[in-house]
C-alpha positions, 0 to 999 in steps of 0.5 A, spaced: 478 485 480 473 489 484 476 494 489 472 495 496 467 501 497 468 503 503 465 509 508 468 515 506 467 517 513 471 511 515 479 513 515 485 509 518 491 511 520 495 505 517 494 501 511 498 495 510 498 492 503 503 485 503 504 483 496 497 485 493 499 491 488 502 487 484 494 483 481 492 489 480 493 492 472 497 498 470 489 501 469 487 498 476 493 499 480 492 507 481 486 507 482 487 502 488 492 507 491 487 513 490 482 509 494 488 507 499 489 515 499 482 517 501 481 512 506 488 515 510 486 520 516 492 526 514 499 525 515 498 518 516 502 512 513 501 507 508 506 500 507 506 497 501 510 490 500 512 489 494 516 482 490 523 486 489 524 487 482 531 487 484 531 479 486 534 482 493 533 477 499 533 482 504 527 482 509 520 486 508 520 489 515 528 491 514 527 494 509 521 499 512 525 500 518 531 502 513 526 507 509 522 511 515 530 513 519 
């Protein structure tokens, strides 16, 4: 999988990833989050949704909303 090159004068405030961490390799995957990492301005946020290991039904939104209280 090839990961973007994007600007390094390019930072965001949110980076939102949904059900997209999971394709990567255990090799790819912290490359990924490192690219995701210097993409951010400081202190800003990042929301990866993942499929629950734990078979848990519960919705995405409502389990972020649970975390950032």
């Amino acid at each position: 999988m090839t990961l973007l090159n994007l600007d390094s004068k390019l930072l965001f405030n949110v980076l939102y990833s949904s059900y997209v961490l999971e394709y990567f390799t255990k090799r790819e995957a912290p490359n990924f989050l490192k690219k995701c990492c210097r993409a951010l301005k400081k202190m800003r946020m990042i929301r990866l949704v993942v499929p629950a290991i734990d078979g848990s039904t519960r919705k995405p939104d409502s389990l972020f909303l649970e975390a950032i209280k």
